[in-house]
Every structure is written in C-alpha cells, then in structure tokens.
ZAKERO-73941 format. One record per residue: residue number from 1; residue in one letter; x, y, z of N, C-alpha, C, O, CB in turn. Coordinates in Angstrom, 1 decimal. Atoms other than C-alpha are relative to their C-alpha. Glycine has a CB too. Layout:
# ZAKERO-73941
GUPA seq type   n_px   n_py   n_pz  ca_px  ca_py  ca_pz   c_px   c_py   c_pz   o_px   o_py   o_pz  cb_px  cb_py  cb_pz
GUPA NUM    A      X      Y      Z      X      Y      Z      X      Y      Z      X      Y      Z      X      Y      Z
...
***
This chain:
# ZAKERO-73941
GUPA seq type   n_px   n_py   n_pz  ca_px  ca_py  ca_pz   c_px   c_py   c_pz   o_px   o_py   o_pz  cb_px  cb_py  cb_pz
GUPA   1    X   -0.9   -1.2    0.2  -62.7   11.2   31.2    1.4   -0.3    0.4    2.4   -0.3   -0.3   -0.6    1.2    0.8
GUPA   2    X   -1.5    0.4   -0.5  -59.7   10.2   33.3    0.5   -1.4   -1.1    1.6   -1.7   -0.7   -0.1   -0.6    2.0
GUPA   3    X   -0.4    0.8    0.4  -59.2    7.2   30.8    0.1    0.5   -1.1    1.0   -0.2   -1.6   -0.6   -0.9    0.1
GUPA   4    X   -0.4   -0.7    0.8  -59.2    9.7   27.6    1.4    0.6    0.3    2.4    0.3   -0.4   -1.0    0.8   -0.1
GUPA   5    X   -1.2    0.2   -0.6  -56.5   11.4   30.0    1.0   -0.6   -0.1    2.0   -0.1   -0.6   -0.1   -0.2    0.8
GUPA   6    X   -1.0    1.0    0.1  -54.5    8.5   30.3    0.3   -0.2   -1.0    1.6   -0.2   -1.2   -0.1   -1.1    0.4
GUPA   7    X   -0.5    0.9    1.4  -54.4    7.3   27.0    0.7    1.2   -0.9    1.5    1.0   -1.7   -1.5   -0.9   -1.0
GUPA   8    X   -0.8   -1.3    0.8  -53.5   11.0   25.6    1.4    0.0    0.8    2.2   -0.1   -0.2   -0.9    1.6    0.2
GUPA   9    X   -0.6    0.1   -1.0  -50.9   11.0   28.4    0.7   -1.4   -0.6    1.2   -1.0   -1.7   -0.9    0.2    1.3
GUPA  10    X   -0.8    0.7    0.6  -49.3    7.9   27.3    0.3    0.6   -1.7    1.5    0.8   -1.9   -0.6   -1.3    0.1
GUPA  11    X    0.1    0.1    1.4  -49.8    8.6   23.3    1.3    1.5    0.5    2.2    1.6   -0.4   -1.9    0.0   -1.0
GUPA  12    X   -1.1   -1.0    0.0  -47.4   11.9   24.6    1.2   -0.3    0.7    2.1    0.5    0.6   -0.4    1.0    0.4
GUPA  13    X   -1.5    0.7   -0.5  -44.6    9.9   26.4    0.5   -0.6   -1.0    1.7   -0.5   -1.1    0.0   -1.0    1.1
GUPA  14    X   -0.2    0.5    1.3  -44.5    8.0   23.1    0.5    0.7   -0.9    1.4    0.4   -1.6   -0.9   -0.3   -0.5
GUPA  15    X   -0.4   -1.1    1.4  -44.2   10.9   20.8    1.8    0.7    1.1    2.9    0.7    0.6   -2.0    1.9   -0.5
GUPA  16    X   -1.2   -0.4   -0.9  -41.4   12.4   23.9    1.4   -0.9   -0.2    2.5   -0.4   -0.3   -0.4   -0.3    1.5
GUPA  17    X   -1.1    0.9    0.1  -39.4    8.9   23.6    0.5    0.0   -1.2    1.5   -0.6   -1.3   -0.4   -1.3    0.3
GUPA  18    X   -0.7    0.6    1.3  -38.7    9.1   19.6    1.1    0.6    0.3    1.5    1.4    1.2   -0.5    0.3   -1.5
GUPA  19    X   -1.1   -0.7    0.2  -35.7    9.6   18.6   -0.1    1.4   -0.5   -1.1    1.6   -1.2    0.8   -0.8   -0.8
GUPA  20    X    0.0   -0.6    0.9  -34.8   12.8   17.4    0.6    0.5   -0.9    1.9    0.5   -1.0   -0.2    0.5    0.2
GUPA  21    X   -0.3    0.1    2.2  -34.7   13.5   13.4    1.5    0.9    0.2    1.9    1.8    0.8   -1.7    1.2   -1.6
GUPA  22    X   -1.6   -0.5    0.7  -31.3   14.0   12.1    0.1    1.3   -0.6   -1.0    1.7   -0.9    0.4   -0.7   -1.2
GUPA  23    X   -0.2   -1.0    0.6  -30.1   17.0   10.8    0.4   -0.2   -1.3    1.1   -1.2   -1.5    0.8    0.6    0.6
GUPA  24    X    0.1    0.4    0.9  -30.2   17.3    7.4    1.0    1.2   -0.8    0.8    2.4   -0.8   -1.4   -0.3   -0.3
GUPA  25    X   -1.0   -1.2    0.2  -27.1   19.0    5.7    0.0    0.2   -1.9    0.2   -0.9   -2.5    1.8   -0.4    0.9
GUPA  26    X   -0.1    0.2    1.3  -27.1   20.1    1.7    1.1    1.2   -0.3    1.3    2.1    0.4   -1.4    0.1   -0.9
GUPA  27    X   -1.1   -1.3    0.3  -24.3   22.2   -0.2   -0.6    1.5   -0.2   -1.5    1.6   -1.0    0.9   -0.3   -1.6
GUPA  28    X    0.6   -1.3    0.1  -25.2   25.7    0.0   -0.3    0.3    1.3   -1.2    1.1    1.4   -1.1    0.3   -0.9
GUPA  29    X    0.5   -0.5   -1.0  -25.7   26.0    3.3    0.9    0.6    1.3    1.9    0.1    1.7   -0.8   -0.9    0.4
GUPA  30    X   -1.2   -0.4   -1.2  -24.2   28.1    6.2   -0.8    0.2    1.2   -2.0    0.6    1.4    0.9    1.6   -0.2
GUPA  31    X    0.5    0.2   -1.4  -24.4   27.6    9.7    0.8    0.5    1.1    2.0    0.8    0.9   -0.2   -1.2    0.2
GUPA  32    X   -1.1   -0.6   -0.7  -23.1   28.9   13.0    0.2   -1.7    1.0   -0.5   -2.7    1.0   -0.6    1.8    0.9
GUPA  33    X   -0.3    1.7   -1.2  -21.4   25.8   15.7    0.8    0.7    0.9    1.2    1.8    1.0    1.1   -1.6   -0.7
GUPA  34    X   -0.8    0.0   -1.5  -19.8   25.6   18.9    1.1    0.5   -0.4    1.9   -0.4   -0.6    0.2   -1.3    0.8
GUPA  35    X   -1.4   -0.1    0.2  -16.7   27.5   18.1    1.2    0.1    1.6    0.9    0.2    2.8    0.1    1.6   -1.1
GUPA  36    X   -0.9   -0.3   -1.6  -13.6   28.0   20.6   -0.4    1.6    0.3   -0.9    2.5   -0.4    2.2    0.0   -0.1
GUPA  37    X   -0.1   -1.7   -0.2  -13.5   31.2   22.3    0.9    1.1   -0.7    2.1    1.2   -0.8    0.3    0.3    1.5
GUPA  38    X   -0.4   -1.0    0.4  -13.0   33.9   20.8   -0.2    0.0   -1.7    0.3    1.0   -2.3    1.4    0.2    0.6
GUPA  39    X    0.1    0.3    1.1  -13.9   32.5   17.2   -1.4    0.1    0.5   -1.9   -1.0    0.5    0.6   -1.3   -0.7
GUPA  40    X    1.3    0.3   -0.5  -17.5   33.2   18.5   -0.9    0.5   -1.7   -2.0    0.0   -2.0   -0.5    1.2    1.7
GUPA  41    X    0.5   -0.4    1.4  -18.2   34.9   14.5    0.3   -0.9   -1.0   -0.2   -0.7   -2.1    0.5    1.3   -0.4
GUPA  42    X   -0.3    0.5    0.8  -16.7   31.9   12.9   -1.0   -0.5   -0.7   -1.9   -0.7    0.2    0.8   -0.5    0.1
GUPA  43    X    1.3    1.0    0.9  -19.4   30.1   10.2    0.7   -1.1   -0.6    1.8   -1.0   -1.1   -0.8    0.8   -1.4
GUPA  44    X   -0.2    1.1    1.1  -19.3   26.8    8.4   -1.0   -0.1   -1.4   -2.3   -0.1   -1.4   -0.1   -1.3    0.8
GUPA  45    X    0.7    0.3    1.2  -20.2   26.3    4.7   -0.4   -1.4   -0.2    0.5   -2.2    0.2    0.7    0.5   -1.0
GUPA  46    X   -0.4    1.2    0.5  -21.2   23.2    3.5    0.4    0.4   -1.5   -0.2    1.3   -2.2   -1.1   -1.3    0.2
GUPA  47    X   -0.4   -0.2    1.6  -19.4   23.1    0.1    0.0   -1.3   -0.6    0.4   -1.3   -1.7    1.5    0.7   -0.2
GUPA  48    X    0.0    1.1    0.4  -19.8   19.4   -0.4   -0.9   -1.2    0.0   -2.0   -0.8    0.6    0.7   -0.1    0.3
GUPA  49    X    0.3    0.9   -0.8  -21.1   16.2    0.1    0.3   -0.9   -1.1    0.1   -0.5   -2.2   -1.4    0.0    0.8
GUPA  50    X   -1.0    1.2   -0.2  -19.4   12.6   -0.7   -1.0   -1.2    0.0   -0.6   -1.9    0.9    0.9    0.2    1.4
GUPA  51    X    0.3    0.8   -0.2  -21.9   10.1   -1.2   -0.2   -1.5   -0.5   -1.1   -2.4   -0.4   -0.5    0.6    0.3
GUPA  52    X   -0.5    1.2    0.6  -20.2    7.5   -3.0    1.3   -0.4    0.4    1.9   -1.1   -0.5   -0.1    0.2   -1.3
GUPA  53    X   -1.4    0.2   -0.2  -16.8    7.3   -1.4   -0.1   -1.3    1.4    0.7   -1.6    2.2    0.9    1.9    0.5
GUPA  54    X    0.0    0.6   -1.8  -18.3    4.8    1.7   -1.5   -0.7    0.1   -2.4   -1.1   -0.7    0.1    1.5    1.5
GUPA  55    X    1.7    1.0    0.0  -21.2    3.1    3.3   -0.4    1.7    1.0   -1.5    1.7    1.5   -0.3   -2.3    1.4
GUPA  56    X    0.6   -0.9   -0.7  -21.4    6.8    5.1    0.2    1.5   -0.8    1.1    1.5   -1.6    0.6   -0.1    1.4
GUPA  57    X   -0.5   -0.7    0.8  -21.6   10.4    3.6    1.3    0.6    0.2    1.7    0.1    1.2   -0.7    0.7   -0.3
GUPA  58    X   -0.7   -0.8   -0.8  -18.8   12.7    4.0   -0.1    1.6   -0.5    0.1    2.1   -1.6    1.5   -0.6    0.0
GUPA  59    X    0.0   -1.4    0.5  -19.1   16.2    3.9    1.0    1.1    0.0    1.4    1.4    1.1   -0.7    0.4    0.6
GUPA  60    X   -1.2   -1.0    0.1  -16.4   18.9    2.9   -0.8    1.4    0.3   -1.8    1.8   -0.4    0.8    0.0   -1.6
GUPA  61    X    0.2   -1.5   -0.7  -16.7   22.4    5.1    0.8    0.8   -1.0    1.6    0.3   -1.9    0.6    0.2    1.8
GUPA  62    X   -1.2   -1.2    0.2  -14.9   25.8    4.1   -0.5    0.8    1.7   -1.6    1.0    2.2   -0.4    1.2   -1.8
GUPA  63    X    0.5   -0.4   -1.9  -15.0   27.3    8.1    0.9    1.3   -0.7    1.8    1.1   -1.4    0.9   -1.2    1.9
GUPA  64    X   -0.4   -1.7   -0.3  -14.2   31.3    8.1   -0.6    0.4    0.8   -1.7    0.0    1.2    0.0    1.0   -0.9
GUPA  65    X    0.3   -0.2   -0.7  -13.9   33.5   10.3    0.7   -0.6    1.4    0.0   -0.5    2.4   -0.9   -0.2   -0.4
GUPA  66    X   -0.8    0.6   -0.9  -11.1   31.9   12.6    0.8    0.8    0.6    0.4    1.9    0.3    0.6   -0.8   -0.6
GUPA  67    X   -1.4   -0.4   -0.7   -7.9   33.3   14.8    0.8   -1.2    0.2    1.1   -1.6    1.3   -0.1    0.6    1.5
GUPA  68    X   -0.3    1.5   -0.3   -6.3   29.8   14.1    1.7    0.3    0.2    2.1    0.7   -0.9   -0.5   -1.3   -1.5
GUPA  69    X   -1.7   -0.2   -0.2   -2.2   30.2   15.2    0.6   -0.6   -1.3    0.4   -1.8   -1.4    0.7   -0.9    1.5
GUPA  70    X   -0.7    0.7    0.9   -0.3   29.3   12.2    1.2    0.6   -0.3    1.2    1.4   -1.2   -0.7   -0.1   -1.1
GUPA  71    X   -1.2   -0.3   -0.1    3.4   30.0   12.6    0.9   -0.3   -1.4    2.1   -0.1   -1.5    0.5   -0.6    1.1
GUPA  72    X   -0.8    0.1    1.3    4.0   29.1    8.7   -0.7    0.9   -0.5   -0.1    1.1   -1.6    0.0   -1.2   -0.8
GUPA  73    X    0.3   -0.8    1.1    1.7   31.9    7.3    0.2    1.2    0.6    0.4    1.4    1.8   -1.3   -0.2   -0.6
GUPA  74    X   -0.9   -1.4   -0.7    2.6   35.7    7.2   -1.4    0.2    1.0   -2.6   -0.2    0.8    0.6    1.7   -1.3
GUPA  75    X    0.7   -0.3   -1.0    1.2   37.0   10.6   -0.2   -0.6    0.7   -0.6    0.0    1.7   -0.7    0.5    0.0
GUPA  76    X   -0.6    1.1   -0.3    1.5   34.1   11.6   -2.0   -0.4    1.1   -2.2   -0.9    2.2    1.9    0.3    1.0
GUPA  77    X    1.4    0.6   -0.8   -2.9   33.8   12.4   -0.7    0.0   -1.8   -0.6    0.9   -2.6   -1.0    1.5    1.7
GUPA  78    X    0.9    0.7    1.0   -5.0   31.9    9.6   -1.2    0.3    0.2   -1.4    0.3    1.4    0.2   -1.5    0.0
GUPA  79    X    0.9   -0.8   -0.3   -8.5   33.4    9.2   -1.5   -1.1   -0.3   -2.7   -0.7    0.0    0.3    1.4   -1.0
GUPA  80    X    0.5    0.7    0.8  -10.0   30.3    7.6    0.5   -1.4   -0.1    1.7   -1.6    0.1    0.0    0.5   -1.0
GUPA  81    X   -0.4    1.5    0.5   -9.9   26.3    6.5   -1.0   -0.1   -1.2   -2.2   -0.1   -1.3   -0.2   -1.5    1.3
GUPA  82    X    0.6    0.3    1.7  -10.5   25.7    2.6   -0.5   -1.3    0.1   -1.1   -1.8   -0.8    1.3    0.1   -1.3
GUPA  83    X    0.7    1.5    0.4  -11.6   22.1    3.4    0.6   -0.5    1.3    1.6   -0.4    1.9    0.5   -1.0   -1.7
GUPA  84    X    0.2    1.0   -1.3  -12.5   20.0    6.0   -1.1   -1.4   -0.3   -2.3   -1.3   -0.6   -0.7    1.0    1.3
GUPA  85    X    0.9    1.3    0.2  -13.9   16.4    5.5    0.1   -0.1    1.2    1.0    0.1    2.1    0.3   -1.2   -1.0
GUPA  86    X    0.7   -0.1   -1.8  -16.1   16.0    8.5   -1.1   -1.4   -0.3   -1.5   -1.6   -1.5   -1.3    2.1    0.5
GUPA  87    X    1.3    0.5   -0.1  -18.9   12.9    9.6   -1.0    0.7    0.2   -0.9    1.8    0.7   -0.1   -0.8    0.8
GUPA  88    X    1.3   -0.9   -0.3  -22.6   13.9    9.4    0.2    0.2    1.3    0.1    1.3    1.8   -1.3   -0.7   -0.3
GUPA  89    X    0.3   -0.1   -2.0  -22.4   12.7   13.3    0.7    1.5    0.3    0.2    2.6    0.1    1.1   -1.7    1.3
GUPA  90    X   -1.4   -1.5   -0.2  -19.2   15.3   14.1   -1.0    1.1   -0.4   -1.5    1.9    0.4    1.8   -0.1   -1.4
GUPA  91    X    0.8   -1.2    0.5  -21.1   17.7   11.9   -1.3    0.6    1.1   -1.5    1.7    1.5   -0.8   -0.6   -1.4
GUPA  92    X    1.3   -0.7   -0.3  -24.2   17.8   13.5    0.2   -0.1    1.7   -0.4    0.7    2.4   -1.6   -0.9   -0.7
GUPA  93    X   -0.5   -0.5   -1.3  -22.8   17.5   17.1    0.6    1.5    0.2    0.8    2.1    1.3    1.1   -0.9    0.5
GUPA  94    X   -1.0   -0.9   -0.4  -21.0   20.4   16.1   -1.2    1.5    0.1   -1.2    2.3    1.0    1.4    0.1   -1.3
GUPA  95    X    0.6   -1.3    0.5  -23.8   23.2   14.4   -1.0    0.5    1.0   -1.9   -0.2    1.6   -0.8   -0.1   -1.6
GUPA  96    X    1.4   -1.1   -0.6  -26.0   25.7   16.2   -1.2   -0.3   -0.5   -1.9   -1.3   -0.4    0.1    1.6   -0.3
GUPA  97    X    1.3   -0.1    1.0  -28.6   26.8   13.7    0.6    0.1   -1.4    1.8    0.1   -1.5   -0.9    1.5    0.2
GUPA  98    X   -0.1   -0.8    0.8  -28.7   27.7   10.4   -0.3    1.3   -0.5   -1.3    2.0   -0.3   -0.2   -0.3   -0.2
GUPA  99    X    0.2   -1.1    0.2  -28.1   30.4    9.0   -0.6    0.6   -1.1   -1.3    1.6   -1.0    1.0    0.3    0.3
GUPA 100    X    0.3   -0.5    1.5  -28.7   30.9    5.2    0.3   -1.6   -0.5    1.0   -2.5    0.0    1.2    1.5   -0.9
GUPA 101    X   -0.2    1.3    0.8  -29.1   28.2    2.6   -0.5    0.8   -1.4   -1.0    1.9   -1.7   -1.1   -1.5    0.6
GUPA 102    X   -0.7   -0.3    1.4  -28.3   28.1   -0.9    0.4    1.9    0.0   -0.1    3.0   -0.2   -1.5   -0.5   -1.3
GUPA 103    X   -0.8   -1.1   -0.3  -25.6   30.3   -0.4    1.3   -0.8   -1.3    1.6   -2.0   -1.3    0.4    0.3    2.2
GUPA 104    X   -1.1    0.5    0.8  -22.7   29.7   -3.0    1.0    0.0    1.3    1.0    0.8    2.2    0.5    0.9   -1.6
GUPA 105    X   -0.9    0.2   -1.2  -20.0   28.2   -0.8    1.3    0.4   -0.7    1.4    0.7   -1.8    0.1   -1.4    0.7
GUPA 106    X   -1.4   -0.2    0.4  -16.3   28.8   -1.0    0.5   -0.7   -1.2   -0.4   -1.3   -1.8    0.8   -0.4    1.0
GUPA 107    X   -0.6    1.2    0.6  -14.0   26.9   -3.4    1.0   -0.5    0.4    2.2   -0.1    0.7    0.4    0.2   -1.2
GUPA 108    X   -1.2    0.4   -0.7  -12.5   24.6   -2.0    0.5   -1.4   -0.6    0.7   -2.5   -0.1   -0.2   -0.1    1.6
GUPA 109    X   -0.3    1.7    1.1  -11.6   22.1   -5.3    1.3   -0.3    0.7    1.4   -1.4    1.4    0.5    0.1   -2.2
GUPA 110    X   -0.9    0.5    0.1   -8.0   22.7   -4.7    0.2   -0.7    1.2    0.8   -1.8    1.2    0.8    0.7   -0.3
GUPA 111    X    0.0    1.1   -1.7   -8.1   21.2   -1.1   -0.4   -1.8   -0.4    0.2   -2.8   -0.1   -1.6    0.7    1.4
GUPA 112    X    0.4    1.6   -0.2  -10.4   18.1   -2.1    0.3   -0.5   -1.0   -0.5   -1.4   -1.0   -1.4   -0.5    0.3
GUPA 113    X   -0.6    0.3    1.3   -8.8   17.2   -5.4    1.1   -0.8    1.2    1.0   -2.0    1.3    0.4    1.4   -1.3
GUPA 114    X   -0.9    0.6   -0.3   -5.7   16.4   -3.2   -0.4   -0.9    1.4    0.3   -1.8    1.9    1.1    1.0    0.1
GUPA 115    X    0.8    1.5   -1.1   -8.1   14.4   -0.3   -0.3   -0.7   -0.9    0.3   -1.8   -0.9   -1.3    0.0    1.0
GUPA 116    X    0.4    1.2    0.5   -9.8   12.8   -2.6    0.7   -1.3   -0.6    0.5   -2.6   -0.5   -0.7    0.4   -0.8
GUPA 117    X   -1.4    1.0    0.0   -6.5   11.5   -4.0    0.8   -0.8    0.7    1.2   -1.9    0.4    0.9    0.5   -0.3
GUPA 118    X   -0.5    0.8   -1.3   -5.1   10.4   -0.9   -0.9   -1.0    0.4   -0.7   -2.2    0.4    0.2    1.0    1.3
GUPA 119    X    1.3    1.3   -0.5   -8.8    9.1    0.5    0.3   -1.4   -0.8    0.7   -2.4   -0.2   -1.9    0.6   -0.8
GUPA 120    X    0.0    0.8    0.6   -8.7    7.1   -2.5    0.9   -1.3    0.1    0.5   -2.4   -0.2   -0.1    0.5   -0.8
GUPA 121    X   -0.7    0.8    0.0   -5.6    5.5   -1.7    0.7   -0.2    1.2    1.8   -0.6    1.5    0.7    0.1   -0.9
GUPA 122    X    0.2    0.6   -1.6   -6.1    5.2    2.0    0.8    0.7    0.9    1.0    0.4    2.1    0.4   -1.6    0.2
GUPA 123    X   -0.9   -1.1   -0.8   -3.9    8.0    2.9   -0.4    0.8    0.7    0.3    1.5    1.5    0.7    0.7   -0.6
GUPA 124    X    0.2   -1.1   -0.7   -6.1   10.2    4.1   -1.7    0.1    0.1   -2.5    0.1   -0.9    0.8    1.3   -0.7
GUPA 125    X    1.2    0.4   -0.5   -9.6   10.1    6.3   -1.1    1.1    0.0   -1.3    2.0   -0.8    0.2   -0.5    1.3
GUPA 126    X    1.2   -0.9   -0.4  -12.4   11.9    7.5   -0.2    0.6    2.0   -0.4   -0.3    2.8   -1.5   -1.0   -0.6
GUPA 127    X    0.1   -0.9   -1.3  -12.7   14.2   10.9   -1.2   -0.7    0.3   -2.1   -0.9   -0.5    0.0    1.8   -0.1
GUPA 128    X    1.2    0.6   -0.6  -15.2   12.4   13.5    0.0    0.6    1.3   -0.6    0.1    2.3    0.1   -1.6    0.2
GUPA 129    X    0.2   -0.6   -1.0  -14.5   14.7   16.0   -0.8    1.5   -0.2   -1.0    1.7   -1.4    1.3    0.1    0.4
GUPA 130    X    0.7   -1.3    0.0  -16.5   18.4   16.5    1.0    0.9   -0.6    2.2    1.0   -0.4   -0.5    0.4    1.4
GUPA 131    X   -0.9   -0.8    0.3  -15.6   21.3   14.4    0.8    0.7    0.4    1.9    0.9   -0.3   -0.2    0.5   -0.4
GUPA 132    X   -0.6   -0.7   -1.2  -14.4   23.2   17.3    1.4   -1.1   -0.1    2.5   -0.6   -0.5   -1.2    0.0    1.8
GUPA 133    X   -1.3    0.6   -0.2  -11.8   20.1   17.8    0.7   -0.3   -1.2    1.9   -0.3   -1.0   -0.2   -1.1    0.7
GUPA 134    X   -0.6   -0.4    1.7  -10.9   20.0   13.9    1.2    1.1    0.3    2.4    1.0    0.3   -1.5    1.0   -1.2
GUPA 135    X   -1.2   -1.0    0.1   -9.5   23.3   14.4    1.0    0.1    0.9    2.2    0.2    0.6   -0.5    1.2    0.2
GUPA 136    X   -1.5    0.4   -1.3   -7.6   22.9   17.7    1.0   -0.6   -0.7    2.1   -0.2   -0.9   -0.4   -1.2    1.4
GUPA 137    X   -0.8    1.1    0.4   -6.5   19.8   16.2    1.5    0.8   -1.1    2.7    0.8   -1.1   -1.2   -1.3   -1.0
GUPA 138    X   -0.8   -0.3    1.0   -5.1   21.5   13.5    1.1    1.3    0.1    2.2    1.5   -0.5   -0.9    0.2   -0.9
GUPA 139    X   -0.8   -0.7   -0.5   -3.9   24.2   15.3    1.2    0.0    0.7    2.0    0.9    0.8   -0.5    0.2    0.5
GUPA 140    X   -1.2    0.8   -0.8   -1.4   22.0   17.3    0.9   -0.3   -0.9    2.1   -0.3   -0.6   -0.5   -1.3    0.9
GUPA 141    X   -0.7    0.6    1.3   -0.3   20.6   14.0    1.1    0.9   -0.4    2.3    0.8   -0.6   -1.0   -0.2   -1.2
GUPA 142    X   -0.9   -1.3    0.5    0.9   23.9   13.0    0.9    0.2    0.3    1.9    0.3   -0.5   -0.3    1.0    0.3
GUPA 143    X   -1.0   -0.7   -1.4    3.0   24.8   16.4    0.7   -1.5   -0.3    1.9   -1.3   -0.6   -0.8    0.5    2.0
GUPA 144    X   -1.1    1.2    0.2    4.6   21.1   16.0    0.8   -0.2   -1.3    2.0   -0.7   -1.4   -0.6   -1.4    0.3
GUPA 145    X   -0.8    0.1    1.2    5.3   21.1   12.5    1.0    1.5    0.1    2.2    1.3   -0.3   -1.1    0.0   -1.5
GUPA 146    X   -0.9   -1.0   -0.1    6.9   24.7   13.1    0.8   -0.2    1.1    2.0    0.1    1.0   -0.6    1.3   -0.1
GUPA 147    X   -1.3    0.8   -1.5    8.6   23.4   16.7    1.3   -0.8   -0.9    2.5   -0.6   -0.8   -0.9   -1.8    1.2
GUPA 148    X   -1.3    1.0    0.5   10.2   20.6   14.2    1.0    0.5   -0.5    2.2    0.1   -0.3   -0.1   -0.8   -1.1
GUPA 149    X   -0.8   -0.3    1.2   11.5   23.0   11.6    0.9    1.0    1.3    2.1    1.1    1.0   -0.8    0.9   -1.6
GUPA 150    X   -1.1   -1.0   -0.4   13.2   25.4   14.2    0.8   -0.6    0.7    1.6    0.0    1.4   -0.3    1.1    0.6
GUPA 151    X   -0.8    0.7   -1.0   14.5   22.5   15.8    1.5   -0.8   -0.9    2.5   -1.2   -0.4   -1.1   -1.2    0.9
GUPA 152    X   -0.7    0.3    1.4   16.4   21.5   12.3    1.6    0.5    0.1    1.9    1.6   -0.5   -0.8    0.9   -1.3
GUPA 153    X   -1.4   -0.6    0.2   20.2   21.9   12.8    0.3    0.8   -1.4    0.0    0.3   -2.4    1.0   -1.3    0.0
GUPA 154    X   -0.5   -1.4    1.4   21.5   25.3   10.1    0.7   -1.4   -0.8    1.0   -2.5   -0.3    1.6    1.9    0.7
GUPA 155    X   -0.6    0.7    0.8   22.9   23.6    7.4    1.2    1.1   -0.9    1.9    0.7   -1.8   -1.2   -0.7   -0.9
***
C-alpha cells in the first residue's frame, strides 16, 4: 500500500513539474488584462494574427476602453488604440481571462496596412512588452511629441 502511495505521489509531482500550456490566441476573441488603474473596463480584441512575417507570430490588438492622455486629440483623452502589434509572450503575460470569442473585432486595416509597410522595410517592430506598458509607452509619446511642438519657436 505505502508503495502504490509513493509511486502515485511521484507520478503527481511529475504532472506538477510540466510546463504550463500556452495560451492559445485566435482573431475574434476578447479578453480582459492587467490594465493601469483606472482603465480597470478596458478589453483587448484580437483582430489579427501574422504568421508569415517571422520565425514568430505577431498579433495585432484593437484595445478600448482607455483614459490614454493625448494632448493632440480634441479633449485631449484617447478612448482606444486601433492597432497594436504585440508578441504572443507580451500577449499572454498580459490577459486575464477570456471573455467572448468569435466576436467580430474592430477594423483596424488602416493602422496595419501602414505597419506592415514599414515592418516590411524594417522601420517598424513589434511590442514585447505587456499591454498595460504598450499604453503607458505610448502615452509618454504623446506628452513628448506635444512638449516638442510647443517648444517650436512662432514662426
């Protein structure tokens, strides 16, 4: 009896040690992730996936549901990102649960029409950081590109 024990008892430290399975992401699907505070309602779509552009996939978001600071649009708070090329990894560090699948996602051609053009010609990458830091990131971008312009001697 104690040797049935044991050996079940190992055979479940075994199954404890695997790795665990990947998250498995397809277009149509929405999910909730780690947002900043106060974006606690934001969602991500997947609206994409990329699996000829690399030896890895890349997936294009539409994220709503934001308070992102944007001092170039009126009111100067962005509610949304039409496209985000993200890693699976990044991705799946980032999501909660899901929420709904096969869900028609946003459109977000006009965004990846002008990555994919850039990607292609090495101008322009893919986000390997968490969605949460996507947005920050981009958030900062905002306030510096609008710092530059008001820093622009009158002409």
């Amino acid at each position: 009896m104690n040797r049935i024990f044991a050996v079940a008892f190992v055979l479940l430290l075994q199954i404890l040690a695997l790795p665990a399975e990947a998250t498995t992401f397809e277009v149509g699907q929405l999910w909730s992730y780690r947002t900043r505070p106060g974006e606690e309602d934001s969602r991500l779509y997947v609206a994409r996936i990329d699996r000829d552009l690399g030896s890895k996939p890349i997936i294009h978001l539409y994220v709503d549901g934001l308070k992102l600071k944007n001092p170039l649009v009126e009111g100067g708070v962005q509610d949304h990102l039409v496209h985000v090329p993200i890693s699976r990894e990044a991705l799946e560090a980032s999501v909660i649960s899901l929420i709904q699948k096969d869900v028609t996602p946003p459109d977000i051609s006009e965004g990846y029409v002008i990555w994919r053009e850039a990607f292609l010609k090495g101008q322009a990458g893919v986000f390997t950081m968490s969605v949460q830091q996507v947005v920050q990131y981009i958030e900062d971008q905002f306030a510096k590109q609008a710092g530059a312009q008001q820093q622009k001697p009158a002409q």
